[in-house]
N, C-alpha and C positions, 0 to 999 in steps of 0.2 A: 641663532638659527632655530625657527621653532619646529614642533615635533611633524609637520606637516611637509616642510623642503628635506627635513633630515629623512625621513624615508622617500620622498620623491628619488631622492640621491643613490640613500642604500637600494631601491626596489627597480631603478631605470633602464633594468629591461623588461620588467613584467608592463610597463607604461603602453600596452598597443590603442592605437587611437581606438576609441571608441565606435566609430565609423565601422572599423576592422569586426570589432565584437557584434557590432548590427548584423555584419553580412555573415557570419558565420553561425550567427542563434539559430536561424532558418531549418539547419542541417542537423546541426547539434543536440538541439534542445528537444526535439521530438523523440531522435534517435536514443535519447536518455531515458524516456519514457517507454518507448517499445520494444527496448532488446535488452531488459535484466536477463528473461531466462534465457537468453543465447548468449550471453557474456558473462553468467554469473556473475560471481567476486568484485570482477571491475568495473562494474558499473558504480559499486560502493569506492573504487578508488576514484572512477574520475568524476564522482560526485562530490567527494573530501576536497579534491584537487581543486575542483571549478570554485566552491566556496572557499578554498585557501585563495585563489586567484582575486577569486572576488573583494577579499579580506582586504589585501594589498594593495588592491589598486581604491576600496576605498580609503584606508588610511592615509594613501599619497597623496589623494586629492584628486586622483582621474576619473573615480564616479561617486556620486552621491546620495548618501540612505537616502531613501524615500522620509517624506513628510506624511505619508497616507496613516489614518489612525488603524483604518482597518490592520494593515499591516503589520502595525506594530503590534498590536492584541495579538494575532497571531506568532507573532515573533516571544512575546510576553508569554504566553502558553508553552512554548515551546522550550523557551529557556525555562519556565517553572518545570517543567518535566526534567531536563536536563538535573537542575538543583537539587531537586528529589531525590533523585539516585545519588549524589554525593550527599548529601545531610544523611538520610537514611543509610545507608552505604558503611559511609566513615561512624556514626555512630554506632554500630554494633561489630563493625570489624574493621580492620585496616590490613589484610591479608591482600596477598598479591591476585587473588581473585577478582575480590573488592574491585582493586583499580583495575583492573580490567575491563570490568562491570561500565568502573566509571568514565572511561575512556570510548569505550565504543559509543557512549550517547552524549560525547562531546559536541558531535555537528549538527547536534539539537540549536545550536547555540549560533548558526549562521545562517537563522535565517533571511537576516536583512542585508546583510552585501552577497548573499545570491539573489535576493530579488532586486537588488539594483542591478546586477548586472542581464537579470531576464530583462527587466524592465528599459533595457535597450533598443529594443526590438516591438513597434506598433504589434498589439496581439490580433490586428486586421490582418497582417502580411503571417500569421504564423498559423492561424486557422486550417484552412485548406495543408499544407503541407503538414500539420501535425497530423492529421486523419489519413491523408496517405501515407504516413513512414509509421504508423500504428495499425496500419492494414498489412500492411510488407510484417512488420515485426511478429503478429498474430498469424499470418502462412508460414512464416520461416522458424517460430515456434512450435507448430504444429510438425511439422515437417521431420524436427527435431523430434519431438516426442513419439511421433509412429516409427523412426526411423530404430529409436531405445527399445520401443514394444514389441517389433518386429525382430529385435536381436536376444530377445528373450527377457528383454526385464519386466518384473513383474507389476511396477507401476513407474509412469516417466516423472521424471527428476530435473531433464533438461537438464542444463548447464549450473545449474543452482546446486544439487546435490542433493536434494532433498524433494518430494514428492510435496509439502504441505505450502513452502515457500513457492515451487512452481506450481501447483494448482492458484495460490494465491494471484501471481501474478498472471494466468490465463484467464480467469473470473476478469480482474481490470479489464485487458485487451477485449475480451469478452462486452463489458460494458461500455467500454471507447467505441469498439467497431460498430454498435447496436446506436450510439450514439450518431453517427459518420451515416447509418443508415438511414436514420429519422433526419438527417437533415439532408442530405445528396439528392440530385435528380440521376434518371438515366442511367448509363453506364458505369458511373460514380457510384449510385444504388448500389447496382450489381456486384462490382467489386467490394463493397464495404461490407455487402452479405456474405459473401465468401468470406470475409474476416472474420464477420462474427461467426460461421461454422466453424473455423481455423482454432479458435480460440473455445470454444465450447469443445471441441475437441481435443485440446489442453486440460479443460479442468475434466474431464471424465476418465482420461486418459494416468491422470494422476492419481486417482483410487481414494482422492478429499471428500468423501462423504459429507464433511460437514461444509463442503461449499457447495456442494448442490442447490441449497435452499437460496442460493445467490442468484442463479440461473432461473430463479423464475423472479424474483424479488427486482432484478434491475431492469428488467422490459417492463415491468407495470411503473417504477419510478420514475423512467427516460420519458414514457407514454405521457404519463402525469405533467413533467415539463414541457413536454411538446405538444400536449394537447391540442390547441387553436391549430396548430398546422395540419394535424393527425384525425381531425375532425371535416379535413378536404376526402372525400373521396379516390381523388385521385391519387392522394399523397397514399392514403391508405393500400390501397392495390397496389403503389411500388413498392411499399413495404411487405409487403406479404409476397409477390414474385421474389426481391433480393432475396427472402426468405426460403427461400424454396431451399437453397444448398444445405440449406440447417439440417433437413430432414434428412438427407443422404448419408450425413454423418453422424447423426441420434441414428442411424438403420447402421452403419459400420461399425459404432463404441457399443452398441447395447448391450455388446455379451462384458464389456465392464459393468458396466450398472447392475446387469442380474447378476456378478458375481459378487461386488458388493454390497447389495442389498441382501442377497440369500446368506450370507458370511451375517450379516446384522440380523438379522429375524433368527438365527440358528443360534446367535449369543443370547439374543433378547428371549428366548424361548426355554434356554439354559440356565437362567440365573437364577443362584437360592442362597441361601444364607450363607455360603461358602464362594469366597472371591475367587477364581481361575484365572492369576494372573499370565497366563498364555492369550488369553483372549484381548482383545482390542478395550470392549465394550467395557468390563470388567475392570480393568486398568485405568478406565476415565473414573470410574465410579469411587474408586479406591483415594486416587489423587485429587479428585475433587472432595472427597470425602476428608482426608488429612487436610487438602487449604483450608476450606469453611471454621476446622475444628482449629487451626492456627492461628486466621484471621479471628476467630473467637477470642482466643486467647491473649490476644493483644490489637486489638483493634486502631487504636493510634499511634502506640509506639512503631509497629510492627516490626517485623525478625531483620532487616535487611536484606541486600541481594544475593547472598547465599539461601538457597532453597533449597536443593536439592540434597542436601545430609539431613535436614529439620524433614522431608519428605520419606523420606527414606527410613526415619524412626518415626516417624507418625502412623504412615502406612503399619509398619510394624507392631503398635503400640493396637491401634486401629482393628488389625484385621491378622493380626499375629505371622505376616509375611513382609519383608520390608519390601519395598519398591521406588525406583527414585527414574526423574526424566530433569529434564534443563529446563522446564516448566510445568506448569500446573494446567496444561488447556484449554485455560482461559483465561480471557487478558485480567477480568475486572477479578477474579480470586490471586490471580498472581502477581499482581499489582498490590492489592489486598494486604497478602502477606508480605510483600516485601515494606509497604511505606504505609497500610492503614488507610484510614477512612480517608484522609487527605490525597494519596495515591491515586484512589478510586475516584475525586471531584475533578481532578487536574486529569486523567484521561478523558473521561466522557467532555469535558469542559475543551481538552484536544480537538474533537470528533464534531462538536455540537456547535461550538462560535467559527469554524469557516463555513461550515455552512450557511447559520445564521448569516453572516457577513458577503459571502457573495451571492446569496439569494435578495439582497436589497442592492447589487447592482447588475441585475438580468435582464433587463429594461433592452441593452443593446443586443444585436446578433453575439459577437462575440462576450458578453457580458452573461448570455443566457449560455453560450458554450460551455465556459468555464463554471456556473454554475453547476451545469449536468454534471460535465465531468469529475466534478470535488463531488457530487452526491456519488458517483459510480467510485469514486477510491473509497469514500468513507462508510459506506454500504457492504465495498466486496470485507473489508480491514473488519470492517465489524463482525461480520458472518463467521471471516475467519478465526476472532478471536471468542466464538462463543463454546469450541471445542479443541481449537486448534493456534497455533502461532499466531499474533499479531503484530509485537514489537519485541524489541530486545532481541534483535535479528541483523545481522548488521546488515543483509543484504535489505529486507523488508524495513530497517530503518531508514536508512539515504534514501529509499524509493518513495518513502512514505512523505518524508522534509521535501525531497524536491519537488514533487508530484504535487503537495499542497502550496508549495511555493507560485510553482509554473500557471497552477488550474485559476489562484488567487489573481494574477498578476493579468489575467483574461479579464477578470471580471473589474477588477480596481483601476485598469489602467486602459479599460474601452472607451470609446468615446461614447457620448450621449444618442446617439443616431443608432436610429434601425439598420441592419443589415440592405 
């Protein structure tokens, strides 16, 4: 019996005809995308599940990896980053930390039987309903957040737990919805404006300063793709009506933004040669301060994914206070330190070849979708990690695999034809 009927057998109820997975991506797969911060945690579980699912039914023989190179480069990247953190990892420690470390970026490792199992599903049928269950997911996110602000907290967290993971993910919704705008007519417009106010309402609302600069970065990039269309007149003037709701809610958030900006010019105003680690500002400068002088220190070896005790005595050593967080602020220093100059080629190398990869096949409507959309994950990811979280998050990891998985599988798997 070879190893192919032997888990047909062991696996014969995970077996659902394929047919079945068509009709249900529809639903599914959008809903994946647009409701981390209302479902926190589980969205990382039924991210793990769907590529366990996925696993199984390739190994039985019910679906099959893709043959596309593209694919596999990115699958390749992905499992290089995975590797990473176990070589680097095991090599400087084997503490129960460690695996833990190594554990949570194990589903680095599926990316190819989750994309066979997207890849069920014509990405012509999943267009349209991705843009609408990602406009639903950005009002009902927002909804959530003023619902927290209104109860007195002092920056929304949504479902996530965290203010920098849910700004992260309303910056997306944020660039999804703006994307739903430039391409909708009419009524469709309208609503998808309202998404993107919903969603710009999320990340202001979350107190992420360092994603602001997202918010203006992904309307001139979306522009930039959709230029030929954006250069009709008419297109132009829908887009600025849908736009109108924007305004209503930049006039509702504004007293976040002056309280966070006045909280930064009153740090930036205060700093002298003596660190005040009370302050925000202050405490980026310190820990950025300890990475650099770490990654100095060992450049290719690098310390492994324990960080935060080597921070902790650095700051100290540093600045005569010790200080420590679960990261360093930024992705390319905290990367840095843990795996060295190699660490830091294999992220940007993450970031850099899907884009590269699905901008050579943008040619179709849905080809050019998925495009946008992989610029608008790898753009908001970036922003975020130039101060704040970017991976090594379990909820912002599975968001991060699927999301390039799904945005991939538009562009790789559209047909040749214009919309």
């Amino acid at each position: 019996m070879n190893l192919s009927i032997f888990f047909g057998h062991v696996f014969r109820f995970w077996r659902i005809p394929n047919r079945v997975i068509d009709r249900i991506n529809p639903l599914c797969l959008p809903v994946t995308v647009a409701t981390p911060a209302v479902v926190g945690s589980l969205t990382s579980f039924w991210i793990v599940g769907m590529m366990g699912l996925c696993l199984v039914r390739t190994i039985s023989g019910a679906m099959a990896i893709t043959m596309r190179k593209p694919a596999w480069a990115i699958a390749a990247l992905f499992a290089a980053w995975c590797l990473l953190h176990i070589v680097f990892g095991l090599a400087h420690s084997r503490s129960r930390e460690t695996i833990l470390e190594i554990i949570e970026v194990l589903p680095f490792l599926g990316v190819l039987p989750l994309y066979a199992g997207l890849a069920l599903t014509p990405p012509q049928r999943l267009v349209r309903i991705t843009e609408n269950i990602i406009i639903a997911g950005a009002i009902v996110s927002s909804l959530l957040a003023g619902y927290q602000i209104l109860g007195g907290w002092v920056r929304a967290e949504g479902m996530v737990g965290n203010p920098g993971p849910f700004g992260l993910i309303g910056l997306l919704l944020y660039g999804y919805c703006l994307v739903a705008v430039v391409r909708a007519f009419g009524n469709r417009q309208m609503i998808a404006g309202i998404g993107v106010a919903a969603a710009f309402g999320c990340v202001l609302l979350s107190g992420m300063r360092g994603l602001w600069p997202g918010l203006l970065i992904l309307p001139i990039a979306i522009a930039f793709i959709y230029r030929s269309k954006l250069a009709e007149k008419s297109s132009r003037r829908g887009v600025a009506v849908a736009l109108a709701p924007l305004a209503a809610v930049m006039f509702a958030t504004f007293w976040q933004f002056e309280d966070r900006v006045g909280l930064l010019v009153a740090e930036l105003g205060s700093l002298d040669d003596t660190l005040d680690m009370t302050r925000s500002t202050d405490q980026h400068i310190a820990i950025w301060s300890a990475g650099i002088e770490l990654f100095i220190r060992a450049p290719f070896a690098g310390h492994g994914l324990e960080t935060s005790s080597l921070m902790a005595m650095e700051t100290l050593r540093l600045f005569g206070e010790s200080f420590a967080r679960s990261h360093f602020h930024n992705a390319l220093i905290d990367i840095g330190v843990k795996s060295g100059i190699t660490g830091i080629l294999v992220l940007i190398a993450m970031f850099a070849v899907p884009l590269v990869l699905t901008a050579r096949h943008r040619a179709s409507g849905p080809g050019r979708f998925g495009f946008a959309m992989m610029c608008v994950l790898m753009i908001s990811y970036a922003v975020s990690g130039i101060s704040g979280i970017m991976l090594d998050h379990d909820i912002l990891d599975t968001v991060f695999i699927f999301s390039t998985t799904y945005w991939a599988m538009f562009a790789f798997e559209a047909e040749s034809e214009h919309e």
